[in-house]
C-alpha positions as CSV (number, residue, x, y, z in Angstrom):
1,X,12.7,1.3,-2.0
2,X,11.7,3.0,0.9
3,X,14.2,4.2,3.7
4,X,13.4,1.8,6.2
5,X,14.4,-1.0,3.7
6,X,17.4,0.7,2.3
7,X,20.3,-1.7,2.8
8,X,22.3,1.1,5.3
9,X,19.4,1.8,7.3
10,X,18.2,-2.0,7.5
11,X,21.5,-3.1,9.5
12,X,21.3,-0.4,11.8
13,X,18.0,-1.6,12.9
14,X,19.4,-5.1,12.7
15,X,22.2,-4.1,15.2
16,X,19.6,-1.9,17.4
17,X,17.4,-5.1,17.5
18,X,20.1,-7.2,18.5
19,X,21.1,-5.2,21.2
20,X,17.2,-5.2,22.7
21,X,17.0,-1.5,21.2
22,X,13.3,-0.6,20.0
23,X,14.3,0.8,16.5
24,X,11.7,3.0,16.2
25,X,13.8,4.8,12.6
26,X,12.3,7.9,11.7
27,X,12.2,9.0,8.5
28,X,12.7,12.9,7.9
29,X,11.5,14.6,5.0
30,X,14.6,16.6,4.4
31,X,18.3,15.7,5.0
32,X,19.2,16.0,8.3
33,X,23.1,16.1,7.2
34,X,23.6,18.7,10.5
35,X,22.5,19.2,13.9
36,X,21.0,21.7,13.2
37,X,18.7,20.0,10.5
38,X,18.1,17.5,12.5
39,X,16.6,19.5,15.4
40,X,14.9,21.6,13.8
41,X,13.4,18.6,12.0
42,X,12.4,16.9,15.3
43,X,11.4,20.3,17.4
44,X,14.1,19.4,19.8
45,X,17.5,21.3,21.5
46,X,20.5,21.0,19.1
47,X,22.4,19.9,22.6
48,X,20.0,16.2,21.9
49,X,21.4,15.4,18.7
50,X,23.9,13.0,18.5
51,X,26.2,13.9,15.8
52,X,28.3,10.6,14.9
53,X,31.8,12.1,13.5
54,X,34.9,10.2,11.5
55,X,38.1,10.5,13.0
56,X,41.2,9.1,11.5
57,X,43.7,8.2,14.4
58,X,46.8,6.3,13.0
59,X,45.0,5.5,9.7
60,X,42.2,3.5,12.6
61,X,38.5,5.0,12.5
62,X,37.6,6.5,15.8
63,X,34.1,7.4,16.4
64,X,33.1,10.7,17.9
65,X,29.5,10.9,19.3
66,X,29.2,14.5,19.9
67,X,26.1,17.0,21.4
68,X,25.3,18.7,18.1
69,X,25.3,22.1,20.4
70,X,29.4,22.0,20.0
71,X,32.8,20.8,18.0
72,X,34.9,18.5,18.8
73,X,37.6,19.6,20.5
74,X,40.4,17.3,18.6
75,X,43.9,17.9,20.5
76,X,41.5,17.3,23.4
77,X,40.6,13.9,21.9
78,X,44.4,13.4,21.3
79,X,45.2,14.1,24.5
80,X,42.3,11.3,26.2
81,X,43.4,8.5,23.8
82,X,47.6,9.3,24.2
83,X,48.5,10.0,20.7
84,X,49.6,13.1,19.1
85,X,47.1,13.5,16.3
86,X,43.4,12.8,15.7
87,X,42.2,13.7,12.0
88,X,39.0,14.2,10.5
89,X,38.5,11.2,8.3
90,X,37.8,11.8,4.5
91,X,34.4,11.1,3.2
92,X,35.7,8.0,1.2
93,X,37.2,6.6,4.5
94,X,33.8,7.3,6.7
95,X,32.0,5.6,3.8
96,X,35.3,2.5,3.8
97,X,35.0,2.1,7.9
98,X,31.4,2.8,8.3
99,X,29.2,1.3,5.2
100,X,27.4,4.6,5.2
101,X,27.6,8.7,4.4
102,X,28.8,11.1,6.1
103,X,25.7,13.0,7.3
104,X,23.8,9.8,8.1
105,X,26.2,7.7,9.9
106,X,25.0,5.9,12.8
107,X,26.7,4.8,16.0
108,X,26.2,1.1,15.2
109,X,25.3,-0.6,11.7
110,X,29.3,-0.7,10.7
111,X,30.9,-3.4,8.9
112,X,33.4,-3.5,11.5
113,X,33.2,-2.6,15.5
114,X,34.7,1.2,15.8
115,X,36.1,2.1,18.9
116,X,33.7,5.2,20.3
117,X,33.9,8.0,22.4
118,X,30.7,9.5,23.3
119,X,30.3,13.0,24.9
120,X,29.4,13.0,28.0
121,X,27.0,16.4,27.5
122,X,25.1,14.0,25.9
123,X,23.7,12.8,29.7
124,X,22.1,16.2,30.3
125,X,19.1,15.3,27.6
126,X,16.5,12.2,28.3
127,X,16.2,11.6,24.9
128,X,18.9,12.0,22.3
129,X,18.4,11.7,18.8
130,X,21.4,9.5,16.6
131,X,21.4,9.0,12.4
132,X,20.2,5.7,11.3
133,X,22.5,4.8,8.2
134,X,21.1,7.7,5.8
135,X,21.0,11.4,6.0
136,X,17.1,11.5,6.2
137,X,16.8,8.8,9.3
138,X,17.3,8.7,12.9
139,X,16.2,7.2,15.8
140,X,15.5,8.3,19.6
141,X,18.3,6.6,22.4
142,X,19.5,7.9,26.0
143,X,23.1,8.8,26.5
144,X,23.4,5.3,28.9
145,X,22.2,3.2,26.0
146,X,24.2,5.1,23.3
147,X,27.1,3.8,25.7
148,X,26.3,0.5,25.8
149,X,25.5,-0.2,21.8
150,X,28.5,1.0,21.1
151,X,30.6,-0.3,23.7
152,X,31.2,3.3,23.8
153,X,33.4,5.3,26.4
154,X,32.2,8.4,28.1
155,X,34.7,11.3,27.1
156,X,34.8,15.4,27.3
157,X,35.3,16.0,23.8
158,X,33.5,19.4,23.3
159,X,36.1,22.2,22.6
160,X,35.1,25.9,24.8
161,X,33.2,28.3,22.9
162,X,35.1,31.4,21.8
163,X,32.5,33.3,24.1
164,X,33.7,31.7,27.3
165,X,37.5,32.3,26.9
């Protein structure tokens, strides 16, 4: 089976088409399980890819899509969505919620809708670059259409770098 036809991957393209999304999938010859990996991968700024991260929030998933160049900044996240914790979710509850690994998660393609903040440092690149189901796939979105697959809301999310406190 070849990426492209693996089951993960195949209703993320499903979900892209749906939405009028041109699912041009990419399949990378190494894991892109980081930002990091996956921008060296595709030559482009860390700040493009669109890491998708598992938050637990009152044992609901909460979907993070985060610039790769930072962290989330969770009491932040807390703060924006009124509760008084936001977790990292386990891998066996990003796999429950999300149908697919962490390191390969996608921002649609879900058994279930998530609710989805996306990071709005995400606007500052024309292209961004999201996982499509499996660590060695992604595809190429805009911040505005990451938004409305998703039904996404813009957030800050990103925590401040040690080196500007």
């Amino acid at each position: 089976m070849t990426l492209p036809d693996h089951p993960r991957v195949a209703a993320v393209v499903r979900e892209l088409r749906a939405a009028g999304v041109d699912a041009d999938v990419h399949e990378l010859a190494d894991s892109a399980r980081t930002a990091a990996q996956a921008a060296q991968a595709l030559g482009v700024p860390v700040g493009a890819i669109a890491n998708s991260l598992v938050f637990e929030v009152d044992g609901n998933p909460l979907l993070v899509l985060t610039s790769g160049a930072h962290r989330v900044d969770t009491a932040k996240v807390a703060g924006l969505l009124g509760v008084p914790e936001v977790r990292r979710a386990s891998p066996e509850f990003v796999r429950e919620h999300t149908g697919q690994a962490i390191g390969g998660v996608a921002p649609v393609g879900h058994p279930e809708p998530i609710g989805t903040l996306v990071d709005v440092t995400l606007a500052r690149h024309e292209r961004v670059w999201a996982a499509a189901g499996h660590p060695h796939t992604v595809f190429p979105t805009t911040y505005d259409e990451l938004l409305r697959i998703t039904a996404g809301t813009a957030a800050e999310v990103d925590a401040v770098p040690e080196e500007a406190l």
